[in-house]
C-alpha positions in Angstrom: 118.0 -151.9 -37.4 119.4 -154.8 -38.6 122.1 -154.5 -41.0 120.7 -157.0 -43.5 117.7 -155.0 -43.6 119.6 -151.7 -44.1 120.9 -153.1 -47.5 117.7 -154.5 -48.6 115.9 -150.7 -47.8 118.5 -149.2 -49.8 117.9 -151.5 -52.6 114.8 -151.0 -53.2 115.2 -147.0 -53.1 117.8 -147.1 -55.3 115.1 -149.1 -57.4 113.3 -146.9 -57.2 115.4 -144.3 -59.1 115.2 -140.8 -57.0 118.7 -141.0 -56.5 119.8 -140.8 -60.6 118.2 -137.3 -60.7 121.1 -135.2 -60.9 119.5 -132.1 -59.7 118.6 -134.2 -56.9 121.8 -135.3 -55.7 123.2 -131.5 -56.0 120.9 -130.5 -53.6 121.0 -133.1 -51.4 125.0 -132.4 -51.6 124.0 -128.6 -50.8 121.4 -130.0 -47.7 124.3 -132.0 -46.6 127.3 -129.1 -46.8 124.3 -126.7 -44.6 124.0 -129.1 -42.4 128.4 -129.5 -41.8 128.4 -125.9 -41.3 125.4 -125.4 -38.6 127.2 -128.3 -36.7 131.3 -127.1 -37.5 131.7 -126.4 -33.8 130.2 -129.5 -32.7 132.3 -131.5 -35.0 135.6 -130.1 -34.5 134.6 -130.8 -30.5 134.0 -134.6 -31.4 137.5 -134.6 -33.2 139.2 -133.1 -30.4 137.6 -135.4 -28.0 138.6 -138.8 -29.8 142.2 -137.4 -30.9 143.1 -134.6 -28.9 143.0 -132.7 -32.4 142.8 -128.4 -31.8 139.7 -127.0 -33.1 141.9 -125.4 -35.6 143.5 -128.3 -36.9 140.2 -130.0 -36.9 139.0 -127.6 -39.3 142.1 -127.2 -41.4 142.5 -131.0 -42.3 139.1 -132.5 -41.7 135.9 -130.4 -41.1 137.1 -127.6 -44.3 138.4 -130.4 -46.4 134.9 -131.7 -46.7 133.3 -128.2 -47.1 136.0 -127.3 -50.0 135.5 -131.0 -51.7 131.4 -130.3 -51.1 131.8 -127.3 -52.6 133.6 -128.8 -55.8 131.2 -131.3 -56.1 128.3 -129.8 -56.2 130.2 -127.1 -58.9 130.9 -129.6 -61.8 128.2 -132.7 -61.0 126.0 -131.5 -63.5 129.1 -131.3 -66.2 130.5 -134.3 -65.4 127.3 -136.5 -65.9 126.7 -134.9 -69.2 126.6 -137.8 -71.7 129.8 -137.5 -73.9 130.0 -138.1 -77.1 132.4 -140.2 -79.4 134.0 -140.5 -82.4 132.5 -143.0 -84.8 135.0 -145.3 -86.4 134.4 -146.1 -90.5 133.6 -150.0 -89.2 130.5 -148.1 -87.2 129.3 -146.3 -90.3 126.3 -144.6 -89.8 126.0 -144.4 -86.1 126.6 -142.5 -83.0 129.0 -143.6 -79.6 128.8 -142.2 -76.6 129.2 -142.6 -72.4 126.8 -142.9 -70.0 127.3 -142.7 -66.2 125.1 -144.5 -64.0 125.5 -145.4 -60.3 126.8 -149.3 -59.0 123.9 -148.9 -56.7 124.1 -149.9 -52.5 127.4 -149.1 -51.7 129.9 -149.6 -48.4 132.3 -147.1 -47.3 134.3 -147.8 -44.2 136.8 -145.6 -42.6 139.6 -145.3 -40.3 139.9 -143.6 -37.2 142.9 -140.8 -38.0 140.6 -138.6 -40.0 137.7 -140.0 -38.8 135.4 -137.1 -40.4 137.6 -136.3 -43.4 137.8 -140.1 -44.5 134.1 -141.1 -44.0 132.8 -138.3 -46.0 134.8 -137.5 -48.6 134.0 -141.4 -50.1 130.5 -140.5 -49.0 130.2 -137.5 -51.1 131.8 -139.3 -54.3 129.3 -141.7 -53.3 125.7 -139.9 -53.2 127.3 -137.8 -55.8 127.4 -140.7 -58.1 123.9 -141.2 -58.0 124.2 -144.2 -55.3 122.7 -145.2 -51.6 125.5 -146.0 -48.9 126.1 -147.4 -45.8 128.9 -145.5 -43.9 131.0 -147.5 -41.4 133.2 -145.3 -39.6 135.7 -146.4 -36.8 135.0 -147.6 -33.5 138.6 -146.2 -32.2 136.8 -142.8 -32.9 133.3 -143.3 -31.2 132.5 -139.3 -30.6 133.4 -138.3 -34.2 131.3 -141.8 -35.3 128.0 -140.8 -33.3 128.7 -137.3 -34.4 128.6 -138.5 -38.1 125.7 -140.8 -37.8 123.3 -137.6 -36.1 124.3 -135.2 -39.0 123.3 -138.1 -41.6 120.4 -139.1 -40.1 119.6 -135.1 -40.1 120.0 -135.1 -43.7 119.3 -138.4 -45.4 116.2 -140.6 -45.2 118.0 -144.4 -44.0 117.1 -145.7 -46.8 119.6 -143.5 -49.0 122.2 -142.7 -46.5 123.1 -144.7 -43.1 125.7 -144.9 -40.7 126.3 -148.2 -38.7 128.6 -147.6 -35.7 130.5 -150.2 -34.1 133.4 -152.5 -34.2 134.8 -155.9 -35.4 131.2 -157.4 -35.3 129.7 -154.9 -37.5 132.4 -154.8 -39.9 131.9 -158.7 -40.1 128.5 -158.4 -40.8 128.6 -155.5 -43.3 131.0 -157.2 -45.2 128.6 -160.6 -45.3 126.1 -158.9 -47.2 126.5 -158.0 -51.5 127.1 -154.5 -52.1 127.8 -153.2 -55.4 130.8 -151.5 -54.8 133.2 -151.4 -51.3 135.2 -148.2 -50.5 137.3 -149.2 -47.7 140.3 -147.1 -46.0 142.8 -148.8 -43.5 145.3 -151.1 -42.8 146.8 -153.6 -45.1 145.7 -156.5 -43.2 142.4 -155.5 -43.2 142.3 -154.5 -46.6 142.9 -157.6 -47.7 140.0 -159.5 -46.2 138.1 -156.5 -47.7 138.8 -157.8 -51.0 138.5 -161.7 -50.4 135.1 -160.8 -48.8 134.4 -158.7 -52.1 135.5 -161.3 -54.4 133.0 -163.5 -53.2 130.4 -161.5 -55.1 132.6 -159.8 -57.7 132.4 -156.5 -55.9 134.5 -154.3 -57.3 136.5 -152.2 -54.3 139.2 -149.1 -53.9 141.3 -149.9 -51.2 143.1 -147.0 -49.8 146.3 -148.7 -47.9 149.4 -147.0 -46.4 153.1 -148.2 -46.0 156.5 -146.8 -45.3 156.3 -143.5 -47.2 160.2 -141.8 -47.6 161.3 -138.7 -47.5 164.4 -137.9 -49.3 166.5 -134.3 -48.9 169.2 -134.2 -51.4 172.6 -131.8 -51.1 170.7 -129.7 -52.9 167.7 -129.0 -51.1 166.4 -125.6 -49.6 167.2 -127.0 -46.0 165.2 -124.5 -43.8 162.0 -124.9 -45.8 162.6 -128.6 -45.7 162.9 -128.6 -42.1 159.6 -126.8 -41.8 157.4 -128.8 -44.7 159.0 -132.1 -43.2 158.1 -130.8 -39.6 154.1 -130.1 -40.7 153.5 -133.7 -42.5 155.4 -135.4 -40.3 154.1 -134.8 -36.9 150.4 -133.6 -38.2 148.3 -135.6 -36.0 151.1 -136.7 -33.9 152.0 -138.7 -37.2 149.1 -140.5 -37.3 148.3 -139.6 -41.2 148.5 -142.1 -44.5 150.7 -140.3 -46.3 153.2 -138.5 -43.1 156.9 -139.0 -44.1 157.9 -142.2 -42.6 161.1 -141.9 -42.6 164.1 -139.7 -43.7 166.4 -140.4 -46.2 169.0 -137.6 -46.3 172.1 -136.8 -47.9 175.3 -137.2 -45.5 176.9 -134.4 -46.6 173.8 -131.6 -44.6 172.6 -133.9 -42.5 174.3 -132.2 -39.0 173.2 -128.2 -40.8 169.0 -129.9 -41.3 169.1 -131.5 -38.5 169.9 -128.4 -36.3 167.5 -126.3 -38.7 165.0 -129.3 -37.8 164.8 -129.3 -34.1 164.9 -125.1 -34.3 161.5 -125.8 -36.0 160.1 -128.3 -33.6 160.3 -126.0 -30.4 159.3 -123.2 -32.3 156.2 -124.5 -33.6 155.7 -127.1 -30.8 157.6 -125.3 -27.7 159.9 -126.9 -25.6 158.0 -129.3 -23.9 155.6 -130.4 -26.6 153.7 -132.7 -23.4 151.8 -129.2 -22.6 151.0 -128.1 -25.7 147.6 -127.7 -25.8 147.2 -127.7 -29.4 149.3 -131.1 -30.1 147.2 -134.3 -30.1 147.6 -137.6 -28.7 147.9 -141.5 -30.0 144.1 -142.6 -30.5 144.4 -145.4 -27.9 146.8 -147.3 -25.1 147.2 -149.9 -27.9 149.2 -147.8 -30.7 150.7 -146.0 -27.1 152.5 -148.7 -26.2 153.6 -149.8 -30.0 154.5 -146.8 -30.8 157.1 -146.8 -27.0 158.4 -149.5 -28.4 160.0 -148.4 -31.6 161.4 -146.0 -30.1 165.1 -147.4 -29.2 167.1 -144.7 -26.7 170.6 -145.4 -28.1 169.4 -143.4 -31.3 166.8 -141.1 -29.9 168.5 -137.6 -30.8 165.3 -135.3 -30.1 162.6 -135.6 -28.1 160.3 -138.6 -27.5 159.4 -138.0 -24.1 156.0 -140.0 -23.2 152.8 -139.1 -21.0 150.9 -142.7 -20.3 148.1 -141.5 -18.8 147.0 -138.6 -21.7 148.1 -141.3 -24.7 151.0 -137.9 -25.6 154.6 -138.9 -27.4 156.8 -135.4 -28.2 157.8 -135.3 -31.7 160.9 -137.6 -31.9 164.0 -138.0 -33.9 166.2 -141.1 -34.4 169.5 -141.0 -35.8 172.0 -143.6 -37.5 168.8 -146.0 -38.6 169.6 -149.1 -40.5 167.0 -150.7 -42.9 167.3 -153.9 -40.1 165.9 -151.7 -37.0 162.3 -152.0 -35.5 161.2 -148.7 -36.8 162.1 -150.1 -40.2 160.1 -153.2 -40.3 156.6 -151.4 -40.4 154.6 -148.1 -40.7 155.0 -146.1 -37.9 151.8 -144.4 -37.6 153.4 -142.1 -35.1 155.1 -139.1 -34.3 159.0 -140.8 -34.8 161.2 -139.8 -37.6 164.2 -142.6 -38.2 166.6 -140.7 -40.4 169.2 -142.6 -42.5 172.1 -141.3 -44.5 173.0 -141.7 -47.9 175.8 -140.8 -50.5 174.2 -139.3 -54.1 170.3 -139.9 -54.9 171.0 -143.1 -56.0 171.8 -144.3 -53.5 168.6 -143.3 -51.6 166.3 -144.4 -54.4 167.5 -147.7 -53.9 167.0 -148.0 -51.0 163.9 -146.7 -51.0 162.9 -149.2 -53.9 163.9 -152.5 -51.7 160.7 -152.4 -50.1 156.1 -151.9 -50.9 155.0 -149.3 -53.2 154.4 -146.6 -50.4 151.8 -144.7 -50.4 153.2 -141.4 -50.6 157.0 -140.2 -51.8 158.7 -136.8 -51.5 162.0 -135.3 -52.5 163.5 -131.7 -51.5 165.7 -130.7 -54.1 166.4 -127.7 -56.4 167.9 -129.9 -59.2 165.5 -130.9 -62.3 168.1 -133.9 -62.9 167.4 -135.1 -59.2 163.7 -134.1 -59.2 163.4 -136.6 -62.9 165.4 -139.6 -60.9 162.8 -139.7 -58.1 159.8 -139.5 -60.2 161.0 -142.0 -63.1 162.7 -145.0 -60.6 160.2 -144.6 -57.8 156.7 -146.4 -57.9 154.5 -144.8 -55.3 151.0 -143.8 -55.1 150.8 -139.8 -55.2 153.5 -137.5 -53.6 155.2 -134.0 -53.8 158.5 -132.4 -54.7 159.4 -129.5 -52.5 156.9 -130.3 -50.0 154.6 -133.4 -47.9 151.2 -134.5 -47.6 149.8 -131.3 -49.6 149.0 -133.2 -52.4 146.0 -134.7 -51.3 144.1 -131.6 -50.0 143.0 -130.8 -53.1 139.6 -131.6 -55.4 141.8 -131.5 -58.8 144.1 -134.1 -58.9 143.0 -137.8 -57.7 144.5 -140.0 -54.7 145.1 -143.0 -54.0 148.0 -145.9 -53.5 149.5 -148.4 -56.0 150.8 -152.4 -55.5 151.2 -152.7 -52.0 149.6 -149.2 -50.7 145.8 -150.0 -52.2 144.4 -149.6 -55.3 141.6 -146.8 -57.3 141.7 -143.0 -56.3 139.2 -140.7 -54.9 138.7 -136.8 -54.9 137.0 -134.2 -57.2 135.6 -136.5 -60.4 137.9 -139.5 -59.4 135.1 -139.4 -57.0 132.3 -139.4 -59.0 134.4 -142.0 -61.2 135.0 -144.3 -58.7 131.5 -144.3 -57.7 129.9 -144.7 -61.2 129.9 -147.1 -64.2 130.8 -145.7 -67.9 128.6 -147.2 -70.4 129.3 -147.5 -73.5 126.6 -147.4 -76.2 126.6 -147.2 -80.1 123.6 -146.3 -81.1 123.3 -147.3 -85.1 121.0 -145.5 -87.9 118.3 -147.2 -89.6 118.6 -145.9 -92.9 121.5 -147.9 -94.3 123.0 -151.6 -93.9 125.8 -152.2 -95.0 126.0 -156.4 -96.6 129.9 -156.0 -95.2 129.7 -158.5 -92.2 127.3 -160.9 -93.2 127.2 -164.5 -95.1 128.4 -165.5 -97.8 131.5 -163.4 -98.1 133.5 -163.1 -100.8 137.0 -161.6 -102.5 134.8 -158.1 -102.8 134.1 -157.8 -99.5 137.6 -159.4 -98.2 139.5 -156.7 -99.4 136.4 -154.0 -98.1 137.2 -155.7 -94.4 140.7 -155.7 -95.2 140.6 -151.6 -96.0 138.4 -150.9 -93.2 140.6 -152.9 -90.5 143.9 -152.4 -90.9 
């Protein structure tokens, strides 16, 4: 079906109004969360195939992720499209305010291929959730999870509510011809920013949901051997090929030599000696980012690992050492599983250096003192983050997520969700009974000094 056609279908059933029903979309929601868990093994499979994800990893940060935010949705829908109510101001005397939230209508969401599940649904959800129709674009560097995607959807939405267009460049060119009423796009800053040009053409408003060099800093301070193992998980989580994965380490001079031996410990004990035959370690999506990712890697500061397997698309967990702010690894996000670490002398120090460059995405600090912990969170500008730990902060349905400057812009998750994916209107809805002569012609001292007490 032709992609112009799609739009126009959705259109007219979101005319139609069967999707504003909020009882409607909760089951729809529920239809949709059956259908995830009659196909988990199927999914996870597709995951594996496209990233060399394990089925339990697969589950743990794409396939469950969904369920849980499902789950939340479909829990607080009904109280969060309650209309709310207002207080009146005296200028507004007698009447009543209050919010309505109503859907933007045809949507586009279009995701990467690192969570290729995880980041087409979870818009998806805000999305139907919302009250809207959508067209899903996921990735073509992903193609099993994609088709995967597209047969549960078609299982569980007519086409003209819900569809999934797979494909590459040409499809994303086409998609973003057409007027949509609201773009949800997740990927690289390049493309992000035709997103928006292409938006602006029709005043579509859009959440971009970016990336960037994200640091890590470990202070003298810092609980070095939990550090080692938090810093271990985000970093090398999809062989690094995560948003919000520390980029790089910024670490105090004074325990760099005690983490880093604590740091390798914890690569061969939860990766094994030679990481290459793990079976439960992934590999780079493509021979592309492969060879990229090679050549970052500069031997004369390789401390740990980095050992490389062409013909599977595998890179071992690596570690460079004695990084400058002018080396290749510096220049853009790594996307990969290298860690450039880089000394420093006090917090300051490592705050400003972190600060000469994009608002990352993410930001994240292991420390055990408040003074420290207020520093980082007061001088840095960064999307979302943690102290104490990486990339948890986005697994959950309470808080929202999303980047700021350089990194994107809006947030997602739990009601940011259904916020994102709906309009508040406003209304004042004024009594009949009285009408005050205040505000109109001819006015006079009387009612000048009645404005003047009212609007001050």
């Amino acid at each position: 079906m032709e992609i112009g056609t799609i739009v126009k279908m959705q259109r007219e059933y979101f005319a139609s109004g069967i999707t504003k029903n909020v009882n409607s979309r909760i089951q729809a929601l529920k239809r949709l969360r059956q259908a995830i868990k009659e196909r988990e093994e199927s999914l996870c499979a597709a995951i594996g195939e496209d990233l060399g994800k394990s089925p339990s990893e697969a589950y743990m940060c794409e396939v469950g992720l969904t369920l849980s935010e499902l789950t939340f949705q479909i829990r607080h829908l009904k109280g969060w499209a309650r209309q709310k109510r207002h207080r009146t101001d005296l200028t507004n005397f007698h009447g009543k305010s209050f919010s309505l939230w109503e859907p933007y209508g045809c949507v586009l969401v279009m995701s990467p291929w690192n969570y290729p599940f995880l980041l087409t649904m979870e818009p998806l959800i805000g999305a139907v959730a919302a009250g809207n129709c959508c067209v899903a674009k996921p990735s073509a560097y992903s193609p099993k999870t994609s088709a995967a995607i597209r047969a549960l959807i078609q299982d569980v939405f007519p086409a003209e509510y819900v569809t999934v267009v797979e494909g590459g460049r040409t499809e994303n060119s086409a998609l973003l011809e057409e007027r949509f009423d609201y773009i949800f796009f997740t990927g690289g800053v390049t493309v992000g920013k035709l997103v928006m040009e292409k938006a602006a053409a029709h005043l579509t408003p859009v959440t971009l949901e970016l990336g960037g060099k994200s640091p890590c800093i470990v202070d003298k301070t810092a609980d070095l051997k939990l550090a080692a193992s938090r810093i271990a998980f985000g970093k090398y989580l999809n062989c690094g090929q995560t948003c919000v994965a520390p980029d790089y380490l910024l670490i105090d001079k004074s325990v760099k030599q005690e983490f880093l031996k604590l740091f390798t410990q914890t690569l061969e004990r939860m990766y094994g000696a030679n990481p290459l035959e793990n079976p439960n370690y992934g590999k780079i999506v493509n021979k592309k980012h492969f060879d990229r990712l090679v050549g970052l890697m500069d031997k004369e500061r390789l401390i740990y690992g980095g050992q490389t397997d062409a013909a599977a698309l595998r890179i071992a967990p690596a570690v460079m050492d004695k990084v400058s702010g002018a080396d290749a690894v510096m220049q853009e996000e790594i996307f990969g599983p290298i860690l450039p670490i880089i000394e420093f002398d006090g917090i300051d120090q490592a705050i400003a250096f972190a600060l000469k460059g994009e608002k990352p995405l993410a930001a994240y600090l292991f420390t055990k003192s408040r003074q420290g912990e207020q520093k980082f969170l007061n001088s840095l500008s960064f999307g979302g983050g943690a102290v104490n730990d990486t990339i948890m902060h986005m697994a959950t349905s309470r808080m929202g997520f999303g980047g700021v400057g350089g990194s994107g812009m809006g947030s997602y998750h739990g009601r940011r969700s259904f916020e994102t994916f709906s309009h508040e209107k406003n209304i004042l809805k004024k009594y009949r009974w009285i009408d005050l002569p205040l505000r109109y012609q001819p006015y006079g001292p009387w009612k000048d000094r009645l404005i003047h007490m009212f609007l001050k």
